[in-house]
Backbone atoms as SQL, in Angstrom:
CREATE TABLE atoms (id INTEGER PRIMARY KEY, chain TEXT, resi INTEGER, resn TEXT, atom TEXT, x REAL, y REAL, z REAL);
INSERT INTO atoms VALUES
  (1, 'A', 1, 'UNK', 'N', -31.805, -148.109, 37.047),
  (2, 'A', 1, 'UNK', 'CA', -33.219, -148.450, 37.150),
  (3, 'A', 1, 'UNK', 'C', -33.885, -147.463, 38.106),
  (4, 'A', 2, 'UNK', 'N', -34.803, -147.012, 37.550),
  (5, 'A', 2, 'UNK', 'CA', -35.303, -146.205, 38.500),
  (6, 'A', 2, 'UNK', 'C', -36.072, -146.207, 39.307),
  (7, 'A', 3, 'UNK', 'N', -36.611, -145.994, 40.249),
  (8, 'A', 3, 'UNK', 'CA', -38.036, -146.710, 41.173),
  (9, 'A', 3, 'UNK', 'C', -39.550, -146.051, 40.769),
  (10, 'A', 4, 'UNK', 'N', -40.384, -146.736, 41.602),
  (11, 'A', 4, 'UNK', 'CA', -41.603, -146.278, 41.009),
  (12, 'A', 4, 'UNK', 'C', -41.860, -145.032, 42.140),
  (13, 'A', 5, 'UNK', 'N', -41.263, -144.398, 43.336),
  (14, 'A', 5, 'UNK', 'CA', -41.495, -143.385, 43.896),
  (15, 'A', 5, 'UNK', 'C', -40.706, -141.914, 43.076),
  (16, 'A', 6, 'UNK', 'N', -39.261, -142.514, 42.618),
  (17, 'A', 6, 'UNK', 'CA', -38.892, -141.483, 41.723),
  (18, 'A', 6, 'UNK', 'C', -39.498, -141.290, 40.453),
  (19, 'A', 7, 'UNK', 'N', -40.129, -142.315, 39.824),
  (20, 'A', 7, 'UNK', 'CA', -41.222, -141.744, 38.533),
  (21, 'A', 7, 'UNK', 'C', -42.058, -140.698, 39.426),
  (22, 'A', 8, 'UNK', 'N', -42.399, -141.078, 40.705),
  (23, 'A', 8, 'UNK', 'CA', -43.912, -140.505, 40.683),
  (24, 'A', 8, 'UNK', 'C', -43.500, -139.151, 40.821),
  (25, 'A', 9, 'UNK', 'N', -41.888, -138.901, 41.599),
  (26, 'A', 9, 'UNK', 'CA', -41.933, -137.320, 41.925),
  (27, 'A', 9, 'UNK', 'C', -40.952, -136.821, 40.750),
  (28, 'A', 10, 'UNK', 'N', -41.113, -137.583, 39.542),
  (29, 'A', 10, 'UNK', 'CA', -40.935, -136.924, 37.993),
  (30, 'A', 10, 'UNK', 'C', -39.549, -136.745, 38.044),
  (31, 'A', 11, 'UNK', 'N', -38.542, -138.173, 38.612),
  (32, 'A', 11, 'UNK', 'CA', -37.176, -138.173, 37.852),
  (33, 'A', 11, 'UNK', 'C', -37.167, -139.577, 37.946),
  (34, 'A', 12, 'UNK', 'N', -37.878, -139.536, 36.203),
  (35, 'A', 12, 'UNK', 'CA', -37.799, -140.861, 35.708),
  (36, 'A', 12, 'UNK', 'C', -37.149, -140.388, 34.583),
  (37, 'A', 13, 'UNK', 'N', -36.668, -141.689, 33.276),
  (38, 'A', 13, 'UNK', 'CA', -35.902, -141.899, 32.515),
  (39, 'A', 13, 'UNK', 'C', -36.444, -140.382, 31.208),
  (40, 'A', 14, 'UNK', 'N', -35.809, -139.556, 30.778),
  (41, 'A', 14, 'UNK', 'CA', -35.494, -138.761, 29.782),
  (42, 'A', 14, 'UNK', 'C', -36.423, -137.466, 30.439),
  (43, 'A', 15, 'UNK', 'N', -37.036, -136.599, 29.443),
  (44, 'A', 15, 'UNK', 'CA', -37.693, -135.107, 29.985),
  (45, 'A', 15, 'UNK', 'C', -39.360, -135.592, 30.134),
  (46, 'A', 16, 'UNK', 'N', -39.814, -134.955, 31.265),
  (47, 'A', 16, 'UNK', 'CA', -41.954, -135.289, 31.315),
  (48, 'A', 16, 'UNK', 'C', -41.480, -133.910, 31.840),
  (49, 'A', 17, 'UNK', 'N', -43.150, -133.844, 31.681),
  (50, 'A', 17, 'UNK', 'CA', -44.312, -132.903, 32.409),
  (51, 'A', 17, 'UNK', 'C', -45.421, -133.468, 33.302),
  (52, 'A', 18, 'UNK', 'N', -46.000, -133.136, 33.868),
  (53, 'A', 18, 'UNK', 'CA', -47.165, -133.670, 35.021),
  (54, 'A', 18, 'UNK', 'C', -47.928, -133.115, 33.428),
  (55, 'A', 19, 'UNK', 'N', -48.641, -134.200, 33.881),
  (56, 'A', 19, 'UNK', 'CA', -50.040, -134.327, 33.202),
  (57, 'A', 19, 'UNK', 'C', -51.302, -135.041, 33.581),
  (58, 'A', 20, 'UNK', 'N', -52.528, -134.346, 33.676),
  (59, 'A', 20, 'UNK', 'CA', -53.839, -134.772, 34.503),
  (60, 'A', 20, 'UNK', 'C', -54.060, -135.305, 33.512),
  (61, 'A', 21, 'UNK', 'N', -54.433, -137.116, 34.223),
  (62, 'A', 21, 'UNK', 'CA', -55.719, -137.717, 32.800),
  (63, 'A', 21, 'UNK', 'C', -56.350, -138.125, 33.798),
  (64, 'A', 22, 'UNK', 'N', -57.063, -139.246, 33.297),
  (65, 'A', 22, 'UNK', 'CA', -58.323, -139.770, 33.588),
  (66, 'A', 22, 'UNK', 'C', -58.297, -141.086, 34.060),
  (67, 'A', 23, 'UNK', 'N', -58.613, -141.583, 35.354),
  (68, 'A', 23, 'UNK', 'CA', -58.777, -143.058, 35.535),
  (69, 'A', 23, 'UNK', 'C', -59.907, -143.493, 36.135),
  (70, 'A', 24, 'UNK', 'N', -60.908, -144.155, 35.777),
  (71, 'A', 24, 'UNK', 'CA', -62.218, -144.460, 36.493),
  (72, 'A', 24, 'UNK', 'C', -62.806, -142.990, 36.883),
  (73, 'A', 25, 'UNK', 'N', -62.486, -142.204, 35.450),
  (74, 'A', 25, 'UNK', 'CA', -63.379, -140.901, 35.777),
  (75, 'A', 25, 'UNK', 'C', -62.543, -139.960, 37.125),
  (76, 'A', 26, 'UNK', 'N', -61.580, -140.756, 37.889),
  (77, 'A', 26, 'UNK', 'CA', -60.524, -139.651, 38.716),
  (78, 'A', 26, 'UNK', 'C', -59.475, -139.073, 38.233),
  (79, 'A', 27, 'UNK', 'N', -59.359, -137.712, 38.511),
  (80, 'A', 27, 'UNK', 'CA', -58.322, -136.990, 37.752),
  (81, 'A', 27, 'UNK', 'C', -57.096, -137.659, 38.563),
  (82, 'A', 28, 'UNK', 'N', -56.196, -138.174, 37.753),
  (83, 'A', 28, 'UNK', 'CA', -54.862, -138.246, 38.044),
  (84, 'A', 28, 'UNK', 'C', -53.467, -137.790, 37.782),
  (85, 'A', 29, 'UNK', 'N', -52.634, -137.193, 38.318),
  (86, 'A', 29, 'UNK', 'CA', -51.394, -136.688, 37.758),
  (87, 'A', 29, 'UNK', 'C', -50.480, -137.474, 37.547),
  (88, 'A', 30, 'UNK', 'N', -49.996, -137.571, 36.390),
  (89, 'A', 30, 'UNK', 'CA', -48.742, -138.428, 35.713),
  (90, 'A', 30, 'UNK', 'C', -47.751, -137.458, 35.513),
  (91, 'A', 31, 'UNK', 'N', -46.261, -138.105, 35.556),
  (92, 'A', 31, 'UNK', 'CA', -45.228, -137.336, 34.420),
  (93, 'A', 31, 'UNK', 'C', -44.985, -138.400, 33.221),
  (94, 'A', 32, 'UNK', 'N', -45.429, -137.439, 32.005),
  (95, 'A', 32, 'UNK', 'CA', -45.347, -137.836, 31.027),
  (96, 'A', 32, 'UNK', 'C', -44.539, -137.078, 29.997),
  (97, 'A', 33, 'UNK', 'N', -44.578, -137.171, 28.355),
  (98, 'A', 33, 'UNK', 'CA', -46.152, -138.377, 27.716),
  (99, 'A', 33, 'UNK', 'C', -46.373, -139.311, 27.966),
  (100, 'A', 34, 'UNK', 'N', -45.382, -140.142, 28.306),
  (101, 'A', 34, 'UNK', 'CA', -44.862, -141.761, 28.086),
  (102, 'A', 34, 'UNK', 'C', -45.107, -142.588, 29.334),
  (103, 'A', 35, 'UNK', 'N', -45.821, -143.709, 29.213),
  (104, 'A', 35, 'UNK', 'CA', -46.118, -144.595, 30.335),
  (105, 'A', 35, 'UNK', 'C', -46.320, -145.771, 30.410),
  (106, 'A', 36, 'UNK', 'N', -45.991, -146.473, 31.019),
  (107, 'A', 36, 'UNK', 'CA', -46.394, -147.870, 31.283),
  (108, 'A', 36, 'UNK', 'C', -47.813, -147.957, 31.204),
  (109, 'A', 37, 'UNK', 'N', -48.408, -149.170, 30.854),
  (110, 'A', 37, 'UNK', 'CA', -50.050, -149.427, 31.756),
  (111, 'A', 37, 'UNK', 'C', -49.818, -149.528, 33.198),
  (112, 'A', 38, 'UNK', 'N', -48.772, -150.038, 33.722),
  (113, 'A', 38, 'UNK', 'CA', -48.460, -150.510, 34.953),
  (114, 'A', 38, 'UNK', 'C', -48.060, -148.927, 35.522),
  (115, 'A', 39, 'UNK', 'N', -47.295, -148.233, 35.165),
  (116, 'A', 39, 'UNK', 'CA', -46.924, -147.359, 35.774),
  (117, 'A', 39, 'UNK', 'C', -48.594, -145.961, 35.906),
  (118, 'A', 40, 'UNK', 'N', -49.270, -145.603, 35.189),
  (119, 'A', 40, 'UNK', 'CA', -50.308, -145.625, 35.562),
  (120, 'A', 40, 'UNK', 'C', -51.257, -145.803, 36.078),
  (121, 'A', 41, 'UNK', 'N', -51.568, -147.231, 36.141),
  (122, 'A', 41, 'UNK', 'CA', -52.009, -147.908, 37.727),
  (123, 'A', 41, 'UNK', 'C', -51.189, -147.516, 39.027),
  (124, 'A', 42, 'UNK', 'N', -50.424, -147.754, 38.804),
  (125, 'A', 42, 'UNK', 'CA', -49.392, -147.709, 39.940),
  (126, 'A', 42, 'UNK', 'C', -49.614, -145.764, 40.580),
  (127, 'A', 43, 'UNK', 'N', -50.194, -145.019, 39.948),
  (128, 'A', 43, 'UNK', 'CA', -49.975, -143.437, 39.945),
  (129, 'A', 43, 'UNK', 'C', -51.449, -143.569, 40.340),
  (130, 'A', 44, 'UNK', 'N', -52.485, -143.911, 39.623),
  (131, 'A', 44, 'UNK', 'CA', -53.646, -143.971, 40.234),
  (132, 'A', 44, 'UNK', 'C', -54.178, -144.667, 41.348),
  (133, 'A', 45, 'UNK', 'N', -53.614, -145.822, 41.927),
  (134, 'A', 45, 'UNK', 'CA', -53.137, -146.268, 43.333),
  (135, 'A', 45, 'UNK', 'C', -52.948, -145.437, 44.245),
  (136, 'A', 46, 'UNK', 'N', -51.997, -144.508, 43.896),
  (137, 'A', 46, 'UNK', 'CA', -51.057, -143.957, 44.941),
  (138, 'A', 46, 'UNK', 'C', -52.162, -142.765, 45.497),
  (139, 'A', 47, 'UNK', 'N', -52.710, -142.179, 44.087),
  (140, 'A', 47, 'UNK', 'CA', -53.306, -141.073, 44.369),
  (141, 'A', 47, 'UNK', 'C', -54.884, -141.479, 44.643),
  (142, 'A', 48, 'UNK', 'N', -55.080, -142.443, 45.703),
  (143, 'A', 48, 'UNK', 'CA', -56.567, -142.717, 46.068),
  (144, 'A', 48, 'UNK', 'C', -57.155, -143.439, 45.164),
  (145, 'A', 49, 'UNK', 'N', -57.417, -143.781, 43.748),
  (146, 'A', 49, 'UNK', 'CA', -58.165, -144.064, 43.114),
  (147, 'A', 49, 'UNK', 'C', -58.477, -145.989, 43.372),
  (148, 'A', 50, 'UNK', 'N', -59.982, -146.714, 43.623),
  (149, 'A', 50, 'UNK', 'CA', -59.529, -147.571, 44.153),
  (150, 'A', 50, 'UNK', 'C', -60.087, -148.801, 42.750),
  (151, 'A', 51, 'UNK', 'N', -58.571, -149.054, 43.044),
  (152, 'A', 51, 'UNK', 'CA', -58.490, -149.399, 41.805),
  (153, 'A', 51, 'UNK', 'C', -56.542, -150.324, 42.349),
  (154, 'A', 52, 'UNK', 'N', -56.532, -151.940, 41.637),
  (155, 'A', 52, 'UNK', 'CA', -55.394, -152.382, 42.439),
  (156, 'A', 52, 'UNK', 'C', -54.819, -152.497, 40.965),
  (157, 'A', 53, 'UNK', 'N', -52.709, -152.990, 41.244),
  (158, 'A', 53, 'UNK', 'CA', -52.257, -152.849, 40.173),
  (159, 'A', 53, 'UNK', 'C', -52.444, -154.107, 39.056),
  (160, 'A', 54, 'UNK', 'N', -52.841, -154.884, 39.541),
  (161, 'A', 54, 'UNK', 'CA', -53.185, -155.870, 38.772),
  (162, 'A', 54, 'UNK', 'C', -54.821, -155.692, 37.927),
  (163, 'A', 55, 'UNK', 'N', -55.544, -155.621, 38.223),
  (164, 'A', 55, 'UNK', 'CA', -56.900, -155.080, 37.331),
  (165, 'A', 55, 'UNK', 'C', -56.099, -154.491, 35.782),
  (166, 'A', 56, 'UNK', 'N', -56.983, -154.830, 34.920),
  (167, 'A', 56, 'UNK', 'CA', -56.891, -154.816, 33.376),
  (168, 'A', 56, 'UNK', 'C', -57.273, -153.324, 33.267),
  (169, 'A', 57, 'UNK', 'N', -56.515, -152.474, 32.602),
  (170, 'A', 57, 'UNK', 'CA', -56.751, -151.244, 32.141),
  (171, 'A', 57, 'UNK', 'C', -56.723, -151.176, 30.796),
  (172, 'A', 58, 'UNK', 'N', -57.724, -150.419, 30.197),
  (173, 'A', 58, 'UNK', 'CA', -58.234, -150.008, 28.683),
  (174, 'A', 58, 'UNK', 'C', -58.429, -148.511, 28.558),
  (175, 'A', 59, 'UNK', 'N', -57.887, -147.843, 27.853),
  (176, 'A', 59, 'UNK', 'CA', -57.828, -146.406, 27.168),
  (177, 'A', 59, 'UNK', 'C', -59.052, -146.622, 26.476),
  (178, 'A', 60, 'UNK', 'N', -59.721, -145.553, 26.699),
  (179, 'A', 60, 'UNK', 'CA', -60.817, -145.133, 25.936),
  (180, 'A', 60, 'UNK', 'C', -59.754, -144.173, 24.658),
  (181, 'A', 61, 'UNK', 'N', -60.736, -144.629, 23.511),
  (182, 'A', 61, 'UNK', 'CA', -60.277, -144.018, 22.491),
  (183, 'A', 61, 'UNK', 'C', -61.325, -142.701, 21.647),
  (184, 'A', 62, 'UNK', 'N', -60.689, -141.311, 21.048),
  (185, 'A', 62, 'UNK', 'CA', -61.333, -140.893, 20.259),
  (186, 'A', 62, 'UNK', 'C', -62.353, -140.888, 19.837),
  (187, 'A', 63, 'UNK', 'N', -62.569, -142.023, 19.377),
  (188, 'A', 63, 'UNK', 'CA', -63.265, -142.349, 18.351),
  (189, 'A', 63, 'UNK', 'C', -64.395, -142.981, 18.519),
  (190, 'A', 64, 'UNK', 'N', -64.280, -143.392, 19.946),
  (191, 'A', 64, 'UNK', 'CA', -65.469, -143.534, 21.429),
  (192, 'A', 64, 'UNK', 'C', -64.867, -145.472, 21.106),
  (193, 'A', 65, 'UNK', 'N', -63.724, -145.771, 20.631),
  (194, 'A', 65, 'UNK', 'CA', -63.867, -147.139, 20.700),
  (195, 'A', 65, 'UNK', 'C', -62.495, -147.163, 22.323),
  (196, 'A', 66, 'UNK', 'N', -62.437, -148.485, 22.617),
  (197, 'A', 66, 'UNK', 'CA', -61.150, -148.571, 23.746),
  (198, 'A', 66, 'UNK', 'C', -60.096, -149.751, 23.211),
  (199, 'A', 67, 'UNK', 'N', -59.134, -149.632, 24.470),
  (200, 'A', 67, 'UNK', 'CA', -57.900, -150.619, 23.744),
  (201, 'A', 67, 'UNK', 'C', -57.448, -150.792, 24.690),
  (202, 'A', 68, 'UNK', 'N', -57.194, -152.445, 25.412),
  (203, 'A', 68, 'UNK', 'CA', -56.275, -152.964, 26.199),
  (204, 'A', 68, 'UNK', 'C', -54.744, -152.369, 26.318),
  (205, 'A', 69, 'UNK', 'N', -54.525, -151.853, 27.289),
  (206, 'A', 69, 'UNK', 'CA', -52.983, -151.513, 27.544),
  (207, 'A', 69, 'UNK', 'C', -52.329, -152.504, 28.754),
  (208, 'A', 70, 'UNK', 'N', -52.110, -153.118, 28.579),
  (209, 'A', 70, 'UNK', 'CA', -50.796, -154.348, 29.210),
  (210, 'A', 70, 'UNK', 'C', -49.812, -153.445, 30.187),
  (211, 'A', 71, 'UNK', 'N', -49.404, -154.048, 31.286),
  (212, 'A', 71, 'UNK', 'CA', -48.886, -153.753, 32.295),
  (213, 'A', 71, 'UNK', 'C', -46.996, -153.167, 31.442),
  (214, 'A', 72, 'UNK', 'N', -46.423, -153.330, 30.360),
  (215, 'A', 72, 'UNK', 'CA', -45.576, -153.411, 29.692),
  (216, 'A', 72, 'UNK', 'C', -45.781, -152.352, 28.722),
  (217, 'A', 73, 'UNK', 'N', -47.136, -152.125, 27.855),
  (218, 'A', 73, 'UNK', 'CA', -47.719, -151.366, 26.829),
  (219, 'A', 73, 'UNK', 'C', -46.857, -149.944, 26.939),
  (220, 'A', 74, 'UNK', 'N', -46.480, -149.432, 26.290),
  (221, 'A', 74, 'UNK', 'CA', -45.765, -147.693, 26.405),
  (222, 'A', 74, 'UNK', 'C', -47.136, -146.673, 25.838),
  (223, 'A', 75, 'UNK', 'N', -47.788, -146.188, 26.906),
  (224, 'A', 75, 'UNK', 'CA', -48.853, -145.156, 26.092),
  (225, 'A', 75, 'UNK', 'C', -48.390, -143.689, 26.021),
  (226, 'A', 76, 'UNK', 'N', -48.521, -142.602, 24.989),
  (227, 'A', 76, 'UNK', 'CA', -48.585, -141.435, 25.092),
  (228, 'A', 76, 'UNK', 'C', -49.723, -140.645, 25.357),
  (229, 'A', 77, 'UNK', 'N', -49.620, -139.853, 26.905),
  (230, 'A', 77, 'UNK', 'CA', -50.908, -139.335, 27.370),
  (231, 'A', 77, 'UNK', 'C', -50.825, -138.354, 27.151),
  (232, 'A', 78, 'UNK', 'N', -51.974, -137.545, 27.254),
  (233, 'A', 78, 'UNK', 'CA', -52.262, -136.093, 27.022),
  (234, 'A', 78, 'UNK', 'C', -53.411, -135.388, 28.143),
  (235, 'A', 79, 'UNK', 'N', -53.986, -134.096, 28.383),
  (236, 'A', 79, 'UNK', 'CA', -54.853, -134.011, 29.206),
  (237, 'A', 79, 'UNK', 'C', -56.220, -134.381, 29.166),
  (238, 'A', 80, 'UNK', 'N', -56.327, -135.445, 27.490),
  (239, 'A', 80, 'UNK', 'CA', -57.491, -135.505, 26.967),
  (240, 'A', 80, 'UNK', 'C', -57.663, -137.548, 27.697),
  (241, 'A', 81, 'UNK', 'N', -56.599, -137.888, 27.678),
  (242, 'A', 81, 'UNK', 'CA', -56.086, -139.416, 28.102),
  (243, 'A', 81, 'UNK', 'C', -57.447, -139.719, 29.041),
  (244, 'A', 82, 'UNK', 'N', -58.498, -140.592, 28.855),
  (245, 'A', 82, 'UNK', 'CA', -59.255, -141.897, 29.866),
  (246, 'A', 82, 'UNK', 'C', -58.666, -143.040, 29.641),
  (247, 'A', 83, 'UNK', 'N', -58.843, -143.862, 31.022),
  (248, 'A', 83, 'UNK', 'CA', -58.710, -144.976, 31.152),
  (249, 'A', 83, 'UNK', 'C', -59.462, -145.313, 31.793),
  (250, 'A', 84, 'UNK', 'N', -59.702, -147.463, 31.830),
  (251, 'A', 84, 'UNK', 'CA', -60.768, -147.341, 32.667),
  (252, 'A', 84, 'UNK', 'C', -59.960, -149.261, 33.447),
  (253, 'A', 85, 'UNK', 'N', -60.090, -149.003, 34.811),
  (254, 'A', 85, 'UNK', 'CA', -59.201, -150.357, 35.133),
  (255, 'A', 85, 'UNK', 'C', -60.429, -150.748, 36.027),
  (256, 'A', 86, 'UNK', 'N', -60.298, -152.201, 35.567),
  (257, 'A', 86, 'UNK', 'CA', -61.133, -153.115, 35.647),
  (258, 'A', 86, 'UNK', 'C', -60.945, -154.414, 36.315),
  (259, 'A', 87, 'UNK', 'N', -61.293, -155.364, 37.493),
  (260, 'A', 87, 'UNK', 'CA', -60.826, -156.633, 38.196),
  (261, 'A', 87, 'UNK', 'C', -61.031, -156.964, 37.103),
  (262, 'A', 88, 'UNK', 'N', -59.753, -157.892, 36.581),
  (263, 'A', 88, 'UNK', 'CA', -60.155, -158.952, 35.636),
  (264, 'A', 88, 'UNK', 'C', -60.755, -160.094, 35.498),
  (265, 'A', 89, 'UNK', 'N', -61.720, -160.517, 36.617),
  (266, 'A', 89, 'UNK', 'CA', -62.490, -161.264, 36.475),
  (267, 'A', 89, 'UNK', 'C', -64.277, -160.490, 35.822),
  (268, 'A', 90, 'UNK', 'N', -63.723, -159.406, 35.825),
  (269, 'A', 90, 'UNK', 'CA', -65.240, -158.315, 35.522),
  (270, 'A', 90, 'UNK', 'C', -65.380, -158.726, 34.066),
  (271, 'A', 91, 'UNK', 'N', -67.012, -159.329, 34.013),
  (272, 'A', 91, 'UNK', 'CA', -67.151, -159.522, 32.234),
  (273, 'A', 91, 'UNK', 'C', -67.913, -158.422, 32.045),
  (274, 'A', 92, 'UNK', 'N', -67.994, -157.391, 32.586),
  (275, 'A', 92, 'UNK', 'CA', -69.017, -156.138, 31.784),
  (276, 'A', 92, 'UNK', 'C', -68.044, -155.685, 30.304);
């Protein structure tokens, strides 16, 4: 099992790359493609963004629509990747 400080310094489970996406509009560095919702929060946490790990995160999509990603969810990011995490009591 690996921890969430060794994901962050990119010896987590199989081959990543650092990759900048997007969280509340802050650039964040991941090793990816592959990620948790949780482990994303958890990276945008670390790196200032204020924003806690529990708040609901949604990928903005393409296509200008978005999509709930679950603390469990496996996403593939890219440098194009937004997200946007939200207190879940927020009804906007």
């Amino acid at each position: 099992m690996t921890s969430t400080v060794e994901q962050q310094s990119g010896h987590k489970r199989g081959p990543g790359h650092e990759v900048a996406i997007a969280v509340n509009n802050k650039t964040v560095t991941v090793t990816g493609p592959r990620l948790t919702g949780l482990e994303i929060k958890e990276a945008a946490v670390a790196q200032g963004v204020q924003i806690e790990v529990d708040f609901l995160l949604s990928e903005e999509l393409p296509s200008g629509g978005t999509r709930i990603v679950g603390d469990s969810d496996v996403v593939t990011v890219n440098k194009h990747s937004k997200f946007t995490a939200v207190a879940g009591d927020d009804n906007s």
